[in-house]
N, C-alpha and C positions, 0 to 999 in steps of 0.2 A: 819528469819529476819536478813538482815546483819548488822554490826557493825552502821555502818551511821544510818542505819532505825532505830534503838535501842535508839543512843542516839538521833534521831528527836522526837522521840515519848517520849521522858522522859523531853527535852526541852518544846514540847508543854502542856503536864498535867502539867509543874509547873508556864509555862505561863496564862494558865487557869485558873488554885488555883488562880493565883495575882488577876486577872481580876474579879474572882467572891465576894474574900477577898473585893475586892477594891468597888464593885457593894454594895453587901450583906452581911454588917458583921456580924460576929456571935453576933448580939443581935438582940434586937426587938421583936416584937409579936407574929409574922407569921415565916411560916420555909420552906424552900424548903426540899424535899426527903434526901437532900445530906446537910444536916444541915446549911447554908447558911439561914441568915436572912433579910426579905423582908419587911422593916416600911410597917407600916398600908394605912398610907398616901399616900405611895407613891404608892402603890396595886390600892385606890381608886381613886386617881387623873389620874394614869394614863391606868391602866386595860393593858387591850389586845394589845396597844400601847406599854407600856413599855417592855414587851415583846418578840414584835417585833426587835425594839430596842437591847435587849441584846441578843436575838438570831443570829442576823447580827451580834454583836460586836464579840461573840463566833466563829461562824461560822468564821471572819477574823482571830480572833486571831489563831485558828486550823490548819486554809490553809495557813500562815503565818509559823511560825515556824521555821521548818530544811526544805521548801519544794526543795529549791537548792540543798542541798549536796542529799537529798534522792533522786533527778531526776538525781545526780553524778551518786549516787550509780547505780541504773536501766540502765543508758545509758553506763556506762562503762563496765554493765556486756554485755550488747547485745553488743560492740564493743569485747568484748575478747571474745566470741563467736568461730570465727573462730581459734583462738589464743586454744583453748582448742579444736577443731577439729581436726586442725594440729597434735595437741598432741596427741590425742587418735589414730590417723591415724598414729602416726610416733612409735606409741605403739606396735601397731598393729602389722606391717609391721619388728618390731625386735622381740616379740614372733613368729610370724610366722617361719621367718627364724633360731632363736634359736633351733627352732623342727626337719625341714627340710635341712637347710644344712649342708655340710661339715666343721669342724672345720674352717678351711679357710677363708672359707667365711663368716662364722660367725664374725671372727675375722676383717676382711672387713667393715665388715656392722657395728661392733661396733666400729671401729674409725673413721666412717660418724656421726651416732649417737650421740657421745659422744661430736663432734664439734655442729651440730646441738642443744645437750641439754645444750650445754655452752652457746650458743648464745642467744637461746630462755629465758633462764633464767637469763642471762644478761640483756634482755631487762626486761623481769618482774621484774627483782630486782629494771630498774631504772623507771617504773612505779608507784611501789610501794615505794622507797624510795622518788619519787615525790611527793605524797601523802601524806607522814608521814611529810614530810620537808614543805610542803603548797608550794613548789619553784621547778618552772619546767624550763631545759635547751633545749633548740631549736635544739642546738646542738648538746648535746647528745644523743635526741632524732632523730636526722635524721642522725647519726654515728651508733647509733646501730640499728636500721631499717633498714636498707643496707644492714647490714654484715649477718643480720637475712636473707635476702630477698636473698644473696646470696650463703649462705650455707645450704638454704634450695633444692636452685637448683644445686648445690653442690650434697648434699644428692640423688638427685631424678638422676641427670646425673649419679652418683657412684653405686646406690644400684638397679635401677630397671635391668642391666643387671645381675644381679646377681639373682633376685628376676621370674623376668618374665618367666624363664624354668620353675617355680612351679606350673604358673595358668594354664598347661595344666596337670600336675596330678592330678588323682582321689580323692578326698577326700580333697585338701586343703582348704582353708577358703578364702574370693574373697583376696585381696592384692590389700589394696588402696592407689596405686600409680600413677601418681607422685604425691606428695603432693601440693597443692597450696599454694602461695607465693603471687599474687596481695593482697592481706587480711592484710598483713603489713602496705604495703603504706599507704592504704585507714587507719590503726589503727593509723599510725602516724601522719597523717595530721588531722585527729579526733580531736587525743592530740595537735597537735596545734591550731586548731583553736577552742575549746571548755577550754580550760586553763582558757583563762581570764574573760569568764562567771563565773566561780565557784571559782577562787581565791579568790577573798573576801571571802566567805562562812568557805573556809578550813581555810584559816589564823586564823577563828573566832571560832573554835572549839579547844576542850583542845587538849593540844600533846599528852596527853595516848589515846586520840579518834583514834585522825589519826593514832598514833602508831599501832592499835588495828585493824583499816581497812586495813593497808599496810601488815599488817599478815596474817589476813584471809587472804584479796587480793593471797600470796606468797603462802599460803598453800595450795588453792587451787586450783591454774593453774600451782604450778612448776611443771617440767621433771623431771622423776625421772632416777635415772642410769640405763644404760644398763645391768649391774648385776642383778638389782632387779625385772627387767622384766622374766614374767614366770616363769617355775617351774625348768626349767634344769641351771645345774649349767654352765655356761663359758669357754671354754675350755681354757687352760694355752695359753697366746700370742705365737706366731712362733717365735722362735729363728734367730733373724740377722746373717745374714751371717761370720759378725765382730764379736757379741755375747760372750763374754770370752776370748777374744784374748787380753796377755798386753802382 
């Protein structure tokens, strides 16, 4: 259950309590299962009616609740989707090469990556820092959608000539390249035009909520470094040609 879902479901049980406090208070005659008390009278006057009646009002108050930020929650994971595709494909495609190439071109491929995992996690951060703040910019959000959009084909123009000698050796593992990049736009123009549905909602939760979702959120779609992929360790960067020269 994510952080949103958590506190929707802790807002509606104490919505409920009010409503049945409010219906059924603990006195009276008769008792419901769940110790709520139901006048006698009002059992007899109104029977199988009355009911009805609080069944519906239940029923509202339940599907009421957080059901905004938990339809947040759900649609912004199916939009990060691809955003975590990208990733496990851009994962991929640098253990592969950590195993297979030459120092070289290891080192190649890890200053494609490393722009790549800045950018990626620039934009998650202002996802997420959007979140936490309930206040979304238009503008930074189509500033760093771009730069994402570009360094991703950045990445696929830099690293598939380096990559594509391998998918004709025995034994490699496929190499999913190029990475796709239309998956941006479409995430950005989401965030814009799905913001001002859900603004009220977030502005209306506590900040250690939002705090609490913009974490998860971070934890579990960031990039991680290119060191920390695989098992072999990085070879030491190539020496600049200038390198030690005062």
């Amino acid at each position: 259950m994510s952080q949103l879902q958590f506190v929707c479901a802790q807002r509606r049980s104490l919505v409920v309590s009010e409503v049945m406090e409010e219906l059924y208070p603990r006195k009276g005659l008769s008792s419901l299962r769940c110790g709520y008390k139901i006048p006698v009278m009002l059992q007899r006057a109104c029977g199988f009616q009355s009911r009805i009646v609080v069944t519906l009002a239940l029923m509202l108050v339940t599907s009421w609740g957080c059901s905004h930020p938990e339809d947040l929650s759900s649609s912004l994971r199916a939009q990060m989707a691809p955003f975590a595709r990208a990733r496990a494909q851009a994962i991929s495609v640098a253990g592969i090469a950590k195993k297979n190439l030459d120092p070289g071109s290891i080192n190649q491929i890890n200053v494609k990556y490393a722009a790549l995992e800045a950018d990626a996690n620039d934009y998650l951060g202002f996802i997420a820092e959007s979140l936490q703040a309930a206040s979304f910019d238009q503008t930074k959000n189509q500033s760093s959608s771009t730069e994402l959009t570009k360094t991703i084909e950045g990445f696929n123009g830099s690293v598939a000539p380096l990559m594509n000698p391998l998918k004709t050796r025995p034994g490699i593992a496929p190499i999913p390249l190029p990475l796709e990049s239309q998956w941006v736009t479409q995430l950005s123009t989401w965030l814009n035009s799905t913001w001002q549905k859900y603004h009220a909602q977030l502005s209306s939760m506590a900040p250690q909520d939002r705090m609490a979702a913009a974490q998860q959120l971070k934890a579990e779609y960031a990039w991680p470094n290119f060191q920390d992929i695989a098992t072999e360790k990085l070879p030491m960067p190539l020496a600049s040609p200038t390198a030690g020269a005062h």
